[in-house]
LOZAGU-636452 format. One record per residue (C-alpha): residue in one letter; x, y, z; residue number from 1. Coordinates in Angstrom, 3 decimals, always signed. Layout:
% residues N
{rest A; x X; y Y; z Z; nr NUM}
...
% end
This chain:
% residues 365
{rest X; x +91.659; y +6.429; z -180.784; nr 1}
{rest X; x +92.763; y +4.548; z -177.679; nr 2}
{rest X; x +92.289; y +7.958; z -175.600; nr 3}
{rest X; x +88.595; y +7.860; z -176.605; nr 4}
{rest X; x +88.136; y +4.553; z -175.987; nr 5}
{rest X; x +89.108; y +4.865; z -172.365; nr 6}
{rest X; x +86.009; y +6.313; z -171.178; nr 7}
{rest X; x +83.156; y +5.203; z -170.046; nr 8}
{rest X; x +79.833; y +5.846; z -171.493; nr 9}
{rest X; x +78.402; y +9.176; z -171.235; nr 10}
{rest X; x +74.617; y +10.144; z -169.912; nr 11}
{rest X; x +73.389; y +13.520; z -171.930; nr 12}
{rest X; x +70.752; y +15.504; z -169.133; nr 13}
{rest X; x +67.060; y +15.430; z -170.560; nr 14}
{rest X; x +66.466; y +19.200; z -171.728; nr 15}
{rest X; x +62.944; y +20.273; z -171.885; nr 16}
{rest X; x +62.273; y +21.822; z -175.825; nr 17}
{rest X; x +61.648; y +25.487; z -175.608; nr 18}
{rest X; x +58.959; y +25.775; z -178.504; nr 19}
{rest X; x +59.542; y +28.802; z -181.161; nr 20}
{rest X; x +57.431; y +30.414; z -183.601; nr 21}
{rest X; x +59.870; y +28.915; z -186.304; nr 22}
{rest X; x +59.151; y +26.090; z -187.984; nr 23}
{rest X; x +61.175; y +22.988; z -188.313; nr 24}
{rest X; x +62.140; y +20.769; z -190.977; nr 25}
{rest X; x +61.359; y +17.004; z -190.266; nr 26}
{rest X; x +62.441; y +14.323; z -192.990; nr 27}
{rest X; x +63.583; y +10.911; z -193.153; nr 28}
{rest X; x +67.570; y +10.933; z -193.116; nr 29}
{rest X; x +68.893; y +9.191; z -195.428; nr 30}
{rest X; x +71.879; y +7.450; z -192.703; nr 31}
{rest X; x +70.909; y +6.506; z -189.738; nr 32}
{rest X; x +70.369; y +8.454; z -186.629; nr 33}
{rest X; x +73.711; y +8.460; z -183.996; nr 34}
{rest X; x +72.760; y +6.154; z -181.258; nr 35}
{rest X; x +76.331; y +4.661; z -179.744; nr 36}
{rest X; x +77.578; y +6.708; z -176.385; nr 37}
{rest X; x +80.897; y +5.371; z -176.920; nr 38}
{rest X; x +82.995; y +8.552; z -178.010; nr 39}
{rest X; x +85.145; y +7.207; z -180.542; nr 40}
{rest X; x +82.211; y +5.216; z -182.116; nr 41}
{rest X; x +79.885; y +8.301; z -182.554; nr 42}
{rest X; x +83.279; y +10.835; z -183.405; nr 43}
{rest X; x +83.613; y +7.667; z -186.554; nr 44}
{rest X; x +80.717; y +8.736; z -188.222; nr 45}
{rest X; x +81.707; y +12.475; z -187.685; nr 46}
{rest X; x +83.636; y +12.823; z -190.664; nr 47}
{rest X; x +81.233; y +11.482; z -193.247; nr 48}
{rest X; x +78.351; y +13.543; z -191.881; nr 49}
{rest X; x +80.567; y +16.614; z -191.931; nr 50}
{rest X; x +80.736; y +15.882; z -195.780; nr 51}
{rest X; x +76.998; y +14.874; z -196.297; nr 52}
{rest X; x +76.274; y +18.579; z -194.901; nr 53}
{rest X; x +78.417; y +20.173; z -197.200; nr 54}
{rest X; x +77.475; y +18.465; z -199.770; nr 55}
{rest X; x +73.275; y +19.881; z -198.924; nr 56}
{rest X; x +74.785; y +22.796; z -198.134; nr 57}
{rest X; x +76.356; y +23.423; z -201.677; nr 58}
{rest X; x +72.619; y +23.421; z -203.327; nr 59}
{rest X; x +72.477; y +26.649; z -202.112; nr 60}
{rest X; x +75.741; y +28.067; z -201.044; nr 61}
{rest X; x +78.668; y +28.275; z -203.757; nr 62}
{rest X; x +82.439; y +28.550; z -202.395; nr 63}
{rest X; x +82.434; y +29.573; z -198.545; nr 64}
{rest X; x +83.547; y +26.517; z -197.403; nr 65}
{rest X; x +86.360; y +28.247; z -194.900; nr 66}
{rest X; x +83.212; y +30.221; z -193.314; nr 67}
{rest X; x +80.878; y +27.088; z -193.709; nr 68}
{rest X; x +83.549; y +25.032; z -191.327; nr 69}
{rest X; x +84.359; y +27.721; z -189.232; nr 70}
{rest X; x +80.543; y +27.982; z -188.270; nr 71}
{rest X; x +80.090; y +24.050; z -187.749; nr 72}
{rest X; x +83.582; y +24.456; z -185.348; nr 73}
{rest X; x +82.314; y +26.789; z -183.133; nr 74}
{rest X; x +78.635; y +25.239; z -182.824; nr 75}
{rest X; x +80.156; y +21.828; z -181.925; nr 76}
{rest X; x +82.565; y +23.723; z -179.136; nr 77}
{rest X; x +79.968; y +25.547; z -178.059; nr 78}
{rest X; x +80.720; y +29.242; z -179.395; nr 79}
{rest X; x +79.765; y +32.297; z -181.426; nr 80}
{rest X; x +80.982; y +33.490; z -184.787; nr 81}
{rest X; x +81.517; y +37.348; z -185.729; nr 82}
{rest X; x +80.882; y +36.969; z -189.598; nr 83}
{rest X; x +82.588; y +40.430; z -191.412; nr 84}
{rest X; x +82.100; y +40.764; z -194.684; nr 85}
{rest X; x +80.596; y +43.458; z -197.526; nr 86}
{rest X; x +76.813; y +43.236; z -198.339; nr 87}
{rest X; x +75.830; y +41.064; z -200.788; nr 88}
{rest X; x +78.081; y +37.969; z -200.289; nr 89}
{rest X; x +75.202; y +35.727; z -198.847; nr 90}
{rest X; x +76.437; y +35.911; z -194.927; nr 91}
{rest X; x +72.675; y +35.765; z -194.337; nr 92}
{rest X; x +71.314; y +33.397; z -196.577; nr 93}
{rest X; x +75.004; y +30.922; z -194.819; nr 94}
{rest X; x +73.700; y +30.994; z -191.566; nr 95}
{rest X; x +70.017; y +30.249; z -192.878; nr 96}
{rest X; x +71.549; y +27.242; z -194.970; nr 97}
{rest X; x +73.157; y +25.587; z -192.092; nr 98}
{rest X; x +69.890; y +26.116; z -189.677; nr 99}
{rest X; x +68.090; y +24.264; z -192.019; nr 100}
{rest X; x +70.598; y +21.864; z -192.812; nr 101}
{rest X; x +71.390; y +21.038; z -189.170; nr 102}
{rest X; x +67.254; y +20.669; z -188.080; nr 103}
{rest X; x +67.529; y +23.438; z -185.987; nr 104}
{rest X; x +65.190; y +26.270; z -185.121; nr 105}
{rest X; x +66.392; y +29.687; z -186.438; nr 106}
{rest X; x +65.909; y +33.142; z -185.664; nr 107}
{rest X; x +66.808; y +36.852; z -187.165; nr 108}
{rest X; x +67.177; y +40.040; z -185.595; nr 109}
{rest X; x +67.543; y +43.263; z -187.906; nr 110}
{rest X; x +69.883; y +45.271; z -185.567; nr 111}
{rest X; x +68.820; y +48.902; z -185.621; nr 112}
{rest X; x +69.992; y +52.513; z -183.729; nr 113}
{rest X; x +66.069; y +52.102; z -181.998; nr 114}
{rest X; x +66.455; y +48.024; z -181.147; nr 115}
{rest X; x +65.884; y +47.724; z -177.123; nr 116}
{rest X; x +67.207; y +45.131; z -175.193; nr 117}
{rest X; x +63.339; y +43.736; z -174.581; nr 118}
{rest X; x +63.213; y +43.372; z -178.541; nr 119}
{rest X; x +65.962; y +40.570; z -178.467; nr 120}
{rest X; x +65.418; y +38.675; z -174.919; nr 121}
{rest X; x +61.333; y +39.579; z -174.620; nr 122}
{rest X; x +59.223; y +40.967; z -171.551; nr 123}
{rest X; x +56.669; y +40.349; z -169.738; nr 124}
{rest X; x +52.705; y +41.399; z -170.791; nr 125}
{rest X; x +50.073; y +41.756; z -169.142; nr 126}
{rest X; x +47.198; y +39.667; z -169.537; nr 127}
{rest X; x +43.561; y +38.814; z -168.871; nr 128}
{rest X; x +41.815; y +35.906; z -168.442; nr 129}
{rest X; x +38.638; y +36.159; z -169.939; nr 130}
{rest X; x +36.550; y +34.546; z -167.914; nr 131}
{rest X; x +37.776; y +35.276; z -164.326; nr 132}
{rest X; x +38.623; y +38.769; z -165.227; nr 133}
{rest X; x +41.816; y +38.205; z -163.467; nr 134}
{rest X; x +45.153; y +39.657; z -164.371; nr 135}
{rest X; x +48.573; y +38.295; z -164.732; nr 136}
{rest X; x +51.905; y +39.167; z -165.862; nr 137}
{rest X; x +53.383; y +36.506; z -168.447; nr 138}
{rest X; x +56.504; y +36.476; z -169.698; nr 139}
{rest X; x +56.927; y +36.511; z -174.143; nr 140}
{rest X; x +59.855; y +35.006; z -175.668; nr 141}
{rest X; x +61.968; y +37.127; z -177.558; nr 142}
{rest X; x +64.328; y +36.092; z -180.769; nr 143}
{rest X; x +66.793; y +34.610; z -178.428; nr 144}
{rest X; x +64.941; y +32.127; z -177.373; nr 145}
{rest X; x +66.019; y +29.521; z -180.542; nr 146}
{rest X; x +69.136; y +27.589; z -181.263; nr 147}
{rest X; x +70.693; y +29.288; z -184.047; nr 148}
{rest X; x +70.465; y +32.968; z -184.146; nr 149}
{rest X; x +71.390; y +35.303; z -186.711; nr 150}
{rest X; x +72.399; y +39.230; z -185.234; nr 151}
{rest X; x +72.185; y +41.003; z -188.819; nr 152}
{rest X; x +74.683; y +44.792; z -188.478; nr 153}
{rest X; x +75.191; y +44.012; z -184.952; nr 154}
{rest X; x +77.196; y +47.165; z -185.311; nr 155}
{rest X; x +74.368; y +49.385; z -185.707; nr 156}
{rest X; x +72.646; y +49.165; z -182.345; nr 157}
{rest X; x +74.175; y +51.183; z -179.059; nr 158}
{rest X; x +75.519; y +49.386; z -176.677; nr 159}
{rest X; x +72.871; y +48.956; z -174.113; nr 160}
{rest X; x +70.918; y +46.348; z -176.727; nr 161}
{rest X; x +74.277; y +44.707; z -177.652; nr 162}
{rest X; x +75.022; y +44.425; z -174.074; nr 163}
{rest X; x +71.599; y +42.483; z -174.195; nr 164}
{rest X; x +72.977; y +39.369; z -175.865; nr 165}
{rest X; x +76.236; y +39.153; z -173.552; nr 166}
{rest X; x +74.506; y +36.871; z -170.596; nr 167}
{rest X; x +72.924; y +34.584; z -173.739; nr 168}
{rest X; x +75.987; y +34.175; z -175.134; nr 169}
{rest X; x +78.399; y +33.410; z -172.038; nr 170}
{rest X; x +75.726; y +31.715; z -169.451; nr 171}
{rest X; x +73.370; y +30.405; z -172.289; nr 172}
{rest X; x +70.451; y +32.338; z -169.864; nr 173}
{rest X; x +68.538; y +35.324; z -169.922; nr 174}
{rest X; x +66.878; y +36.773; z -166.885; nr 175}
{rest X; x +63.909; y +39.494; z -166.730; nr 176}
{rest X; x +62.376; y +41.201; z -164.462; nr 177}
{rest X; x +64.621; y +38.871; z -161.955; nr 178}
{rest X; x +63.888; y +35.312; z -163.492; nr 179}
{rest X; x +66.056; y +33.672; z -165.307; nr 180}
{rest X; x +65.290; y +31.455; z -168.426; nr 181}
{rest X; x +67.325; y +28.720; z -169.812; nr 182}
{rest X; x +67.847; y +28.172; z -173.504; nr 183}
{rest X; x +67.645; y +25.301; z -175.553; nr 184}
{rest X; x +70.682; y +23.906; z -176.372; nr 185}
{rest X; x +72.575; y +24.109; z -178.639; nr 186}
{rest X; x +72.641; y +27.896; z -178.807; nr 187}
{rest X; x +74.814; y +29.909; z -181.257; nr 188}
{rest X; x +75.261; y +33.484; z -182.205; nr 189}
{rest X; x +76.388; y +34.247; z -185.873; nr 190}
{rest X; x +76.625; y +37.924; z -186.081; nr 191}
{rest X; x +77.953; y +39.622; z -189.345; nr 192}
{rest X; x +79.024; y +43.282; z -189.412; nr 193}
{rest X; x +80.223; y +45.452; z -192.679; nr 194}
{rest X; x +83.474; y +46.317; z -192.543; nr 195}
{rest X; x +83.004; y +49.455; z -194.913; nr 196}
{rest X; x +79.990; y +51.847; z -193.783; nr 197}
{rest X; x +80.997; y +53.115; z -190.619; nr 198}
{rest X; x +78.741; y +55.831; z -190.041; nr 199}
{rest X; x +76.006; y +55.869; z -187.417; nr 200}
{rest X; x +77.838; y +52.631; z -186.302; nr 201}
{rest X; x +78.515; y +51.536; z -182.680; nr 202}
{rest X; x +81.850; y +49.557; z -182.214; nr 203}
{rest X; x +81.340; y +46.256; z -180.697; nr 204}
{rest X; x +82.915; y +46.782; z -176.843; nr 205}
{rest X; x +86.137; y +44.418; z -176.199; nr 206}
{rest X; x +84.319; y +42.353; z -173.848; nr 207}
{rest X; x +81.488; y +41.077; z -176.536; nr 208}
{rest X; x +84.058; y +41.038; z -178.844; nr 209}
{rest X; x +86.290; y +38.446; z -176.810; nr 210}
{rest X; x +82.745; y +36.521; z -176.246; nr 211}
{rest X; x +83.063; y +35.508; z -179.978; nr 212}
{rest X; x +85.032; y +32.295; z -180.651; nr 213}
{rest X; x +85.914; y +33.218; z -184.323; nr 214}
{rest X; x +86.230; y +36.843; z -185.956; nr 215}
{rest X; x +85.418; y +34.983; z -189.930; nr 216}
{rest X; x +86.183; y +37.257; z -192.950; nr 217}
{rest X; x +83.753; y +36.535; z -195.584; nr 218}
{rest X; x +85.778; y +37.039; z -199.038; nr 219}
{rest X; x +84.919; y +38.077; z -202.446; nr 220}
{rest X; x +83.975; y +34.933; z -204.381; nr 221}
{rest X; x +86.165; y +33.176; z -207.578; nr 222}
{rest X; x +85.662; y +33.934; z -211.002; nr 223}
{rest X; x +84.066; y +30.260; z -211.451; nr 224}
{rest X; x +81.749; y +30.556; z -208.462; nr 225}
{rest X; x +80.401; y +34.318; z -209.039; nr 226}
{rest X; x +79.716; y +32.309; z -212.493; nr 227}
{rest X; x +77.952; y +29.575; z -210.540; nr 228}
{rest X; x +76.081; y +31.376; z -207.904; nr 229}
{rest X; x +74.679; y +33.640; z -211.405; nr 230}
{rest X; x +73.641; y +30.329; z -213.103; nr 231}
{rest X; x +71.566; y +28.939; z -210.259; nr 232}
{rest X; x +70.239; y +31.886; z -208.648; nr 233}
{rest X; x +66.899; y +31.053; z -206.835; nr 234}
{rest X; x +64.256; y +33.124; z -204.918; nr 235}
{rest X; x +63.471; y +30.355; z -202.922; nr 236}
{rest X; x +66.723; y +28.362; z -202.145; nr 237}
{rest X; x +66.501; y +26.735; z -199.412; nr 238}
{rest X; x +63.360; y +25.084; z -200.843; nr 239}
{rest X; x +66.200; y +22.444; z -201.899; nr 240}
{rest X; x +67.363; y +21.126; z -198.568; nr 241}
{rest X; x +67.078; y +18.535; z -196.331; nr 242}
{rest X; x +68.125; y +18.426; z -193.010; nr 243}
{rest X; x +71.523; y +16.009; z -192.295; nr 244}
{rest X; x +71.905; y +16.444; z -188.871; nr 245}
{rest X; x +69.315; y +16.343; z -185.804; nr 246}
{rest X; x +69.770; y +18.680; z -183.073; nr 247}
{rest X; x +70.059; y +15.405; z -180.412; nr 248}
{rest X; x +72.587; y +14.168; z -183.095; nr 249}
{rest X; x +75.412; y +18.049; z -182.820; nr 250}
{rest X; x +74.356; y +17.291; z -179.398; nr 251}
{rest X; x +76.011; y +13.603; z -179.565; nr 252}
{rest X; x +79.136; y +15.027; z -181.533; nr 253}
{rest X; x +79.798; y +18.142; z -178.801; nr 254}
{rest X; x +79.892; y +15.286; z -176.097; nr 255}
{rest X; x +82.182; y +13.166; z -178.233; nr 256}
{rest X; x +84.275; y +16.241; z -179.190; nr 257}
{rest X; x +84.940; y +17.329; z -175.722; nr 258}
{rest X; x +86.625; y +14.321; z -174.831; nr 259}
{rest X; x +89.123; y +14.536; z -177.682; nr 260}
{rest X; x +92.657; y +14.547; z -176.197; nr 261}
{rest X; x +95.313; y +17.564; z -176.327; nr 262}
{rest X; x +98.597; y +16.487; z -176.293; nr 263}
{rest X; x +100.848; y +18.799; z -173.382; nr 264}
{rest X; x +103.104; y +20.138; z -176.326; nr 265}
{rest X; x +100.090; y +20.847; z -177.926; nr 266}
{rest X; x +98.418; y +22.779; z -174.936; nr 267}
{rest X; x +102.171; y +24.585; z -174.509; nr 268}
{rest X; x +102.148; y +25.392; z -177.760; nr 269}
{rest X; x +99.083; y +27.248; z -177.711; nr 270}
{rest X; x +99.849; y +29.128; z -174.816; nr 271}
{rest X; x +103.145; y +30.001; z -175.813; nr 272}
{rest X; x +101.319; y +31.838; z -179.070; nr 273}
{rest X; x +98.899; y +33.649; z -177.002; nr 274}
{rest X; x +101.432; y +34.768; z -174.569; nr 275}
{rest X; x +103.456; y +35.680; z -177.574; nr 276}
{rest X; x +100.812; y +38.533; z -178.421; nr 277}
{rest X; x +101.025; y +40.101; z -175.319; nr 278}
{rest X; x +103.956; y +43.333; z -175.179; nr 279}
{rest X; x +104.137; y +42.563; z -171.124; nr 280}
{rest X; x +104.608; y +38.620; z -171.089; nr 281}
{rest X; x +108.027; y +38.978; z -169.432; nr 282}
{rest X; x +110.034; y +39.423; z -172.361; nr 283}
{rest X; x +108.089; y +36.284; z -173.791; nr 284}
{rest X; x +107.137; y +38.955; z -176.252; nr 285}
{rest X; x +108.959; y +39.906; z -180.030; nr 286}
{rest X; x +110.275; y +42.981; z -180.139; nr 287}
{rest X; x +107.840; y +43.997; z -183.023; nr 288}
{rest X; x +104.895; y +42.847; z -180.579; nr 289}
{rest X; x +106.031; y +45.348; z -178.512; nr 290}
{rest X; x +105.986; y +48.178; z -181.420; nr 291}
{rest X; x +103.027; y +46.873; z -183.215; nr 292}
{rest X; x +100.248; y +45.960; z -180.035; nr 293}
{rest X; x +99.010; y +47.509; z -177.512; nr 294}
{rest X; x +96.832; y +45.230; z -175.571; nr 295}
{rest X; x +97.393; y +41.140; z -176.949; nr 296}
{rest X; x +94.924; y +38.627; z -176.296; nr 297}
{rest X; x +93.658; y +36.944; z -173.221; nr 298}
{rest X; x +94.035; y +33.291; z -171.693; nr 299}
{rest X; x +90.323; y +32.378; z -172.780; nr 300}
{rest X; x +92.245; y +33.039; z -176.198; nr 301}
{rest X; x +94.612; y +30.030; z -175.264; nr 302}
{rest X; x +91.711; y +27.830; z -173.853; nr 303}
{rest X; x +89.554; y +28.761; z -177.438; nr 304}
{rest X; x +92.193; y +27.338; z -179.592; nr 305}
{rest X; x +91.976; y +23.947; z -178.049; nr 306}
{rest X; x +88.630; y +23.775; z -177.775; nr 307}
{rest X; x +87.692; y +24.746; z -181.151; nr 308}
{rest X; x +91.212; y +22.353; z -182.100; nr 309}
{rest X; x +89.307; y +18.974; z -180.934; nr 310}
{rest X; x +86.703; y +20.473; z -182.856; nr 311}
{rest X; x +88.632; y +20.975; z -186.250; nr 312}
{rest X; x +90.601; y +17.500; z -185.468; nr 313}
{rest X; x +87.378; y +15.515; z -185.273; nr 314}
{rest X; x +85.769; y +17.198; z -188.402; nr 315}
{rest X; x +89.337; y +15.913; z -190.029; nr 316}
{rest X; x +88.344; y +12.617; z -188.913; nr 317}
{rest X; x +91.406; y +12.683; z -186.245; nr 318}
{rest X; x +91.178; y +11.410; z -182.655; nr 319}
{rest X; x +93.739; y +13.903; z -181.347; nr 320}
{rest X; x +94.865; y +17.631; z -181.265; nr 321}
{rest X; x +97.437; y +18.440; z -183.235; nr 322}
{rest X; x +99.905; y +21.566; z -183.107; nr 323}
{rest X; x +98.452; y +22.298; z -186.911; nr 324}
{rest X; x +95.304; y +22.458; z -185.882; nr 325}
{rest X; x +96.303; y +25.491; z -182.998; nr 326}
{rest X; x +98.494; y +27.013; z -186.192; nr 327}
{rest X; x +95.003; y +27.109; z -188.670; nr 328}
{rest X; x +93.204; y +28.158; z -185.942; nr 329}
{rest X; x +94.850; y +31.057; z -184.512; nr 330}
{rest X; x +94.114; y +33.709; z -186.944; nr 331}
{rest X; x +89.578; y +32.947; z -186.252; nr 332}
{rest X; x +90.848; y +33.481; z -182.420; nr 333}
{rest X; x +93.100; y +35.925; z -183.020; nr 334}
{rest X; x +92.469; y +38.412; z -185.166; nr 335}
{rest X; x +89.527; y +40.022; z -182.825; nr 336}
{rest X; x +91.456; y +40.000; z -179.713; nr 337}
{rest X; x +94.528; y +41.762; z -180.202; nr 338}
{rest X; x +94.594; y +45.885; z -180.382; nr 339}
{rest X; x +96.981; y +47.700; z -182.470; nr 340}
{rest X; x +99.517; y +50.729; z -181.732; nr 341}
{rest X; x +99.366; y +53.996; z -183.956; nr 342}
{rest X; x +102.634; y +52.591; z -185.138; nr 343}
{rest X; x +101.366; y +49.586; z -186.539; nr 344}
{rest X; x +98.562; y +51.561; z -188.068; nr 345}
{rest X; x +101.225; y +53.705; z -189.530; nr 346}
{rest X; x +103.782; y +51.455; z -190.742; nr 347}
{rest X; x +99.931; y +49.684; z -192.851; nr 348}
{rest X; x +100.626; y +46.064; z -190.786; nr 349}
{rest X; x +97.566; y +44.357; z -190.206; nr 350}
{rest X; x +96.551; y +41.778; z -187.453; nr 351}
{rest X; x +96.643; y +39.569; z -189.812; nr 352}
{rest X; x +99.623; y +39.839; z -190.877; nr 353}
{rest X; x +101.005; y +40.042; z -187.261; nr 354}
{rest X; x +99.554; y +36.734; z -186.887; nr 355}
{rest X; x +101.213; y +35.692; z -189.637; nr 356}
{rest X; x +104.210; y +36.274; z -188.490; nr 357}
{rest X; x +103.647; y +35.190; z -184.791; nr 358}
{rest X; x +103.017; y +31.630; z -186.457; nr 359}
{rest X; x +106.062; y +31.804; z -188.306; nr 360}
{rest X; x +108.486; y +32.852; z -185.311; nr 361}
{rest X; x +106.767; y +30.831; z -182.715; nr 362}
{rest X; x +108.264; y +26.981; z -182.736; nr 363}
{rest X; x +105.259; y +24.161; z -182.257; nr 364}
{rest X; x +107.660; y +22.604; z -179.820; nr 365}
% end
């Protein structure tokens, strides 16, 4: 707390809306809007909010509350979610849930072998005025051009398209025909992908991969909650929520956030684990990493697990990072960057459980 309240008050830039073709939700709240700059003042009314949302969220959404918070960490520390999963288990209808829940605008893109790049950031069209007869090229916004967007089977388009979203999702721009467009912040990516059907598929390339904060694996529900999502299945769900959080409100909390302090042991430990993954660290490296992967993960691997910590600590209502937070963390920003020998393939360990055991071996201090 008395690392927060240490600095001085912060001044958000004015950002010019980008208007949409999608709708938005406007109601009265029923807690007041966030107004303090101080960061420990706005991070103390984190925690309740964080439960009001779930709370909306659960009128449509049974069980998924890993995914839900997973999703809310990376939009608050400014990153993108890979969402893999089976059909069926409502990875669509999530990311629709929390657009609506959080007031923001919300867009879907049905990922295709014929998608082109210009389907996803737009292109410029010709046209006329009609009464001057004069001609002029202007440019139309594509999909990307919201604040929450959904990339349904990203899998399924080459790579040229899925190349498409790379400069959205690192620079938050997109540039055609040699202008280059800001978007509206905040801006998140939530792509799923099916695990199963691999045919006529196109593997996401490492570097989009690494662009995702969190690889999420969306799991089979309970007994109880298939039960529950059978009882109070709807055809119009999301008729039954109201928005919790305004956009200049995440805005507020991803200010606050960033300022969260990381201990050094924390930072060390974190990079200590990442290095731990790689089989060329300079014998900082298992002997099983060394059998088991080929290539291990990156230092924007080590610099993702802090951010999205202060992330996870404020959601917990906690004013610091702590070495637990790096430990539940590391398999969302793990398990996406690391690449497996044949051997691990052939002795059936999975990166999960390599993870696993990374966590177990490596001491938080």
């Amino acid at each position: 707390m008395r690392g927060l309240r240490k600095f001085s008050q912060m001044h958000e830039p004015h950002e010019k809306t980008v208007m949409t073709e999608h709708t938005t939700l406007h109601t009265v709240h029923a807690v007041p809007p966030i107004i303090e700059r101080d960061p420990a003042a706005v991070l103390d009314q984190l925690a309740p909010r964080i439960r009001l949302l779930k709370d909306e969220m659960a009128k449509v959404i049974v069980g998924q509350e890993g995914v839900i918070m997973a999703a809310l960490y990376a939009l608050f520390s400014r990153g993108h979610c890979l969402l893999v999963g089976v059909p069926g288990l409502a990875k669509t209808l999530l990311v629709q849930t929390l657009a609506h829940s959080l007031e923001l605008g919300f867009s879907r893109i049905q990922f295709t072998p014929d998608l082109m790049p210009s389907d996803i950031t737009g292109t410029e069209i010709l046209e006329e005025d009609a009464a001057t007869g004069h001609r002029r090229f202007v440019f139309g916004q594509g999909p990307v051009f919201t604040q929450v967007l959904l990339a349904d089977e990203i899998n399924r388009t080459p790579p040229k398209t899925q190349a498409a979203l790379l400069e959205a999702m690192q620079e938050k721009t997109v540039t055609v025909a040699g202008k280059t467009y800001r978007l509206e912040e905040p801006f998140m990516v939530l792509a799923t992908q099916n695990p199963i059907e691999q045919e006529g598929t196109y593997p996401l390339p490492e570097a989009q991969l690494d662009r995702f904060l969190f690889e999420v694996l969306v799991e089979y529900p309970t007994l109880e909650e298939e039960n529950k999502v059978v009882e109070q299945h709807s055809f119009t769900p999301l008729d039954r929520l109201q928005p919790v959080l305004t956009r200049e409100e995440v805005l507020s909390f991803r200010q606050a956030i960033a300022q969260v302090p990381a201990a050094p042991n924390v930072i060390e430990y974190a990079v200590r684990l990442v290095r731990a993954t790689r089989p060329v660290s300079d014998g900082e490296a298992p002997d099983y990493i060394k059998r088991w992967i080929r290539w291990g993960a990156s230092p924007r691997a080590s610099q993702y697990l802090i951010l999205a910590g202060r992330a996870r600590a404020a959601c917990e209502g906690r004013y610091n990072v702590a070495c637990e937070d790096v430990a539940a963390l590391a398999p969302l920003v793990l398990r996406h960057r690391l690449i497996r020998t044949f051997q691990a393939d052939a002795e059936g360990k999975t990166t999960d459980e390599i993870i696993a055991q990374l966590l177990r071996e490596v001491p938080t201090e």
